[in-house]
N, C-alpha and C positions, 0 to 999 in steps of 0.2 A: 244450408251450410255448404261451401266451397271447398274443393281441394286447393292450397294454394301452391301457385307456381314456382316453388322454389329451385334456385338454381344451381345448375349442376356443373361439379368440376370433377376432372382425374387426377388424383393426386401424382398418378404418372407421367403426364406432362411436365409437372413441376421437376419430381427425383431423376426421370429419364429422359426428358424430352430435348430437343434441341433447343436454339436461343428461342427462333419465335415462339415453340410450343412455350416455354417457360415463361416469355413474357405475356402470352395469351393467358396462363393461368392466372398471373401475378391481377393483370386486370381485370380477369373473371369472376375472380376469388375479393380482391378487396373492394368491388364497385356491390357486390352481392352484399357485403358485409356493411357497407355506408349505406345503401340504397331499401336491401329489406332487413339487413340483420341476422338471417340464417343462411345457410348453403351447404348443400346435401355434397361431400367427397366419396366418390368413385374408388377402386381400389384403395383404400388406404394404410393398406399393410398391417392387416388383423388377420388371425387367425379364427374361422369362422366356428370354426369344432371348440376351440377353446371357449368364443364365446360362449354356445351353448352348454359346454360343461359345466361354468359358471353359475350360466343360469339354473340348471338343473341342481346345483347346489347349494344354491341363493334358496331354491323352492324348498329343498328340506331342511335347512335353516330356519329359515322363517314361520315352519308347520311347528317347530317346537313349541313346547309350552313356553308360557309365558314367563314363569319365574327361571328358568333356563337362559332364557334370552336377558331377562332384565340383569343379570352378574353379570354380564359384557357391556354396562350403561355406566360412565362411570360419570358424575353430575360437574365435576369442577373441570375436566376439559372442555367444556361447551357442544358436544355433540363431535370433537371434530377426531376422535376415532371410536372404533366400537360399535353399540349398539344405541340408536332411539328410536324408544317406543312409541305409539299409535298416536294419534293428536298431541304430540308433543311443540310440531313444530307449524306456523302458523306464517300467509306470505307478511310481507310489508302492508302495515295499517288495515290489517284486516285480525278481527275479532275472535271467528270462529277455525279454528283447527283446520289443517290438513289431513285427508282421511287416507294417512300413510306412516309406515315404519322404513328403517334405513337402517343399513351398515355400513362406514366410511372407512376406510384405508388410506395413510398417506404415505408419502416418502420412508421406505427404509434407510436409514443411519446409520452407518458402521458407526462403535463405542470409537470415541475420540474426533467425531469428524465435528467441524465447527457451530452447525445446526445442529446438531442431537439433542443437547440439552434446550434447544428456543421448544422444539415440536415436540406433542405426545408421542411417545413410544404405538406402534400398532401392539393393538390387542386380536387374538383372534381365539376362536370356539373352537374347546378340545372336543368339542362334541363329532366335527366335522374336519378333520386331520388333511384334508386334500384342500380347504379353502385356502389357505397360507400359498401354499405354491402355486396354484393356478392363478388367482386374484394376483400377486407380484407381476406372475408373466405377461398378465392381461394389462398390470396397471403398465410395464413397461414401453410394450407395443404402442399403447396410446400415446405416451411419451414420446415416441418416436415421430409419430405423427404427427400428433401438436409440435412437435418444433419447425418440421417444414413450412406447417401453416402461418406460424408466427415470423418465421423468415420472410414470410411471401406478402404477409402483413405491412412488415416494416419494410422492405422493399417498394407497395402500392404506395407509404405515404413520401418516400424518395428519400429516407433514411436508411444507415448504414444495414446491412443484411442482419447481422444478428444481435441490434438492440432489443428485441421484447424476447427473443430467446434467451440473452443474458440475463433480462431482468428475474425467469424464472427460472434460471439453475439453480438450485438447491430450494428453490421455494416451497412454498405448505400448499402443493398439488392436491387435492382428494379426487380420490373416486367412491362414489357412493352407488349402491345396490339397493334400489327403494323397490319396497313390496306396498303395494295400494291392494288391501284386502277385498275380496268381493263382498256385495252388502250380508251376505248369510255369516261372515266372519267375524264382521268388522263389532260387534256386538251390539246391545243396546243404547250405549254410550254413541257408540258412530253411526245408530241408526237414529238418533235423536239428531250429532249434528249435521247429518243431511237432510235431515227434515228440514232443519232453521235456513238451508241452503249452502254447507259447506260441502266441498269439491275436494277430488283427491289432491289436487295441485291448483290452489287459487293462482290468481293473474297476478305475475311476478317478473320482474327482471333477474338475471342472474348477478352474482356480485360480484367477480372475478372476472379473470382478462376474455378470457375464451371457455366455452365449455365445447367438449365432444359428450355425444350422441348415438347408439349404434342404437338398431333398430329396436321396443318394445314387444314384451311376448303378445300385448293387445292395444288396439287403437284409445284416441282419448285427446294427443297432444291436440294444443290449436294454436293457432299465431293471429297478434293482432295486424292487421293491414294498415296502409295508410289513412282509410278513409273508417275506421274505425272496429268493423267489421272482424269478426274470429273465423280464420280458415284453418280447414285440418289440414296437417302433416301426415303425410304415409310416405315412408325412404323403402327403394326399392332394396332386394336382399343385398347383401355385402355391402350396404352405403354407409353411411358416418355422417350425423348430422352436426354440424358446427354452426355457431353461433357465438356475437358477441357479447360481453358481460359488462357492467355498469363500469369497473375498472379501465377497460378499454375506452369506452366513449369517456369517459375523465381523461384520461392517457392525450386523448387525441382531441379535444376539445368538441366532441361531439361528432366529431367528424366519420367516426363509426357507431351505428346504430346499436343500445342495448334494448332490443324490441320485446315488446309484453307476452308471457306465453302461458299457458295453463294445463294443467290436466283435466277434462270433465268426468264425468260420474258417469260415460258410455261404457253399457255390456257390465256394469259392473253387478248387477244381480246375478250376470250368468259365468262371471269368473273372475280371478285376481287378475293383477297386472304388475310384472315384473320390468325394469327399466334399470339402465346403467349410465349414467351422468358421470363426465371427468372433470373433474371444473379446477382449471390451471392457473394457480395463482403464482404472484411474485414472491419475492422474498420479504419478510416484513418491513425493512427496513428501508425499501425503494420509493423513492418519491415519486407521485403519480401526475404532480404538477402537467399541465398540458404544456405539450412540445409549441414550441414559436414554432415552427413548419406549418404546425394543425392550425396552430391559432390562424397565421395569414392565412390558411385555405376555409376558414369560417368565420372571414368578417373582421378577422382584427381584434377582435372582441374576449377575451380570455373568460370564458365561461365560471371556471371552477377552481376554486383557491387549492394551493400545496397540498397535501395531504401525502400521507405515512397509508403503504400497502396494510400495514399492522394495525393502525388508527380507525381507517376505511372498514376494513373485515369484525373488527367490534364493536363498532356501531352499528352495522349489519345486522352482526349476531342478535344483537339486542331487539334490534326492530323485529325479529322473525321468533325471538322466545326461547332461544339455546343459548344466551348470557344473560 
């Protein structure tokens, strides 16, 4: 097994730099994105203490009991705030579970604003009174980031700066906080479907535009290669992994990669594995139809029919076992 060479950008090039630096990232950053489909961001204006306070409170969250945790599960939003339990959620056309739990957060809504009533409301654990305001803060930062990258996006395919930024103001953004138990946790249940060969995070595309990535408390990720092969991912401290999601390469006619990625079953005898995922979606209502730009830069050839942001994400859900 290989470390693979993913590519690296400063997001300070982009927010600070001069024209060439900015145009160095623009083509740093989206040839990475076509080419392997992840790219590791440099500075990207996160708070690195905040993360870990996070984490550290994701960790006693997640040590609760069970029937504690399952009152924050609430079955008719589909997973997409709150709390899902342990083998709930399963990738694309695969059979047996992921051997993980998750808590998702999305856009807060001031009462009245135009979205409020499309998105669930966040729910959060009065057990743990500081996760509300830290998770906001953290979800905002990344917000912040993600839109540079999405400018920098639609700038590489030579469209206007803030098409894929518009597309996701006011969108159904999550960020989710997945706990992959170690096997001593995971119980009987998840020591059965490891046996049969299920994995904390089977071989999945994401299904959103973009997701961000900050670093794992433990190793695991792997990315598939061109030539088929799975290399690990390790991001140096303060990195930010990005990557693009099945949305995007629709959006663009394929034209940016939504490459295959997993978690395996590494160290997990000898510990959990705590990981924070932002996966930046449109607003439902945005048509993901591929842009004529994309199309002539891949052949002419229009890949993939119209589709609804909202249409796309419930078929989705459906494939994965949370609708």
């Amino acid at each position: 097994m290989n470390q693979t060479p993913i590519p690296v950008v400063d997001l300070r090039d982009f927010t600070q730099g001069t024209p060439v630096e900015i145009a160095r990232f623009i083509g740093h950053f989206g040839r990475a994105l076509e080419r392997v489909g992840f790219v590791a961001i440099s500075h990207p204006g996160l708070d690195l203490a905040l993360v870990q306070e996070v984490y550290a409170l994701a960790e006693t969250f997640f040590a609760l009991p069970q029937e504690l945790k399952q009152q924050y599960t609430l079955p008719h939003i589909q997973g997409q705030r709150g709390f899902t339990g342990f083998g709930q959620e399963h990738a694309k056309n695969q059979s047996l579970p992921d051997l993980k739990e998750f808590w998702h957060m999305g856009p807060d809504l001031a009462e009245g604003h135009p979205m409020a009533a499309t998105y669930p409301a966040n729910i959060w654990p009065k057990e743990i009174p500081q996760w509300q305001p830290l998770m906001t803060r953290l979800y905002h930062q990344l917000e912040g980031c993600s839109q540079f990258l999405l400018e920098a996006c639609a700038l590489y395919i030579g469209e206007p700066r803030h098409l894929l930024r518009n597309m996701v103001e006011d969108g159904n953004t999550v960020l989710r906080v997945l706990h992959y138990p170690s096997s001593q946790d995971c119980g009987p249940e998840g020591e059965a479907w490891a046996a049969a060969g299920a994995v904390r995070s089977a071989a999945h595309e994401d299904i959103n535009l973009i997701t961000l990535l900050d670093g794992a408390t433990a190793p695991g990720l792997e990315v598939k290669d061109h030539d088929g092969k799975w290399q690990k991912v390790e991001l140096a401290p303060g990195q930010l992994l990005c990557n693009g999601g099945d949305m995007l390469q629709w959006f663009t006619n394929g034209l940016f990669r939504s490459t295959t990625h997993r978690v395996t079953n590494e160290g997990w005898e000898r510990s959990a594995r705590l990981s924070m995922p932002y996966f930046v979606h449109p607003r439902p209502r945005v048509d993901l139809a591929p842009l004529s730009s994309c199309v002539a830069k891949t052949g002419g050839q229009v890949r993939f029919p119209p589709i609804t942001a909202q249409t796309y994400l419930t078929q989705r859900l459906k494939e994965i076992g949370l609708a």
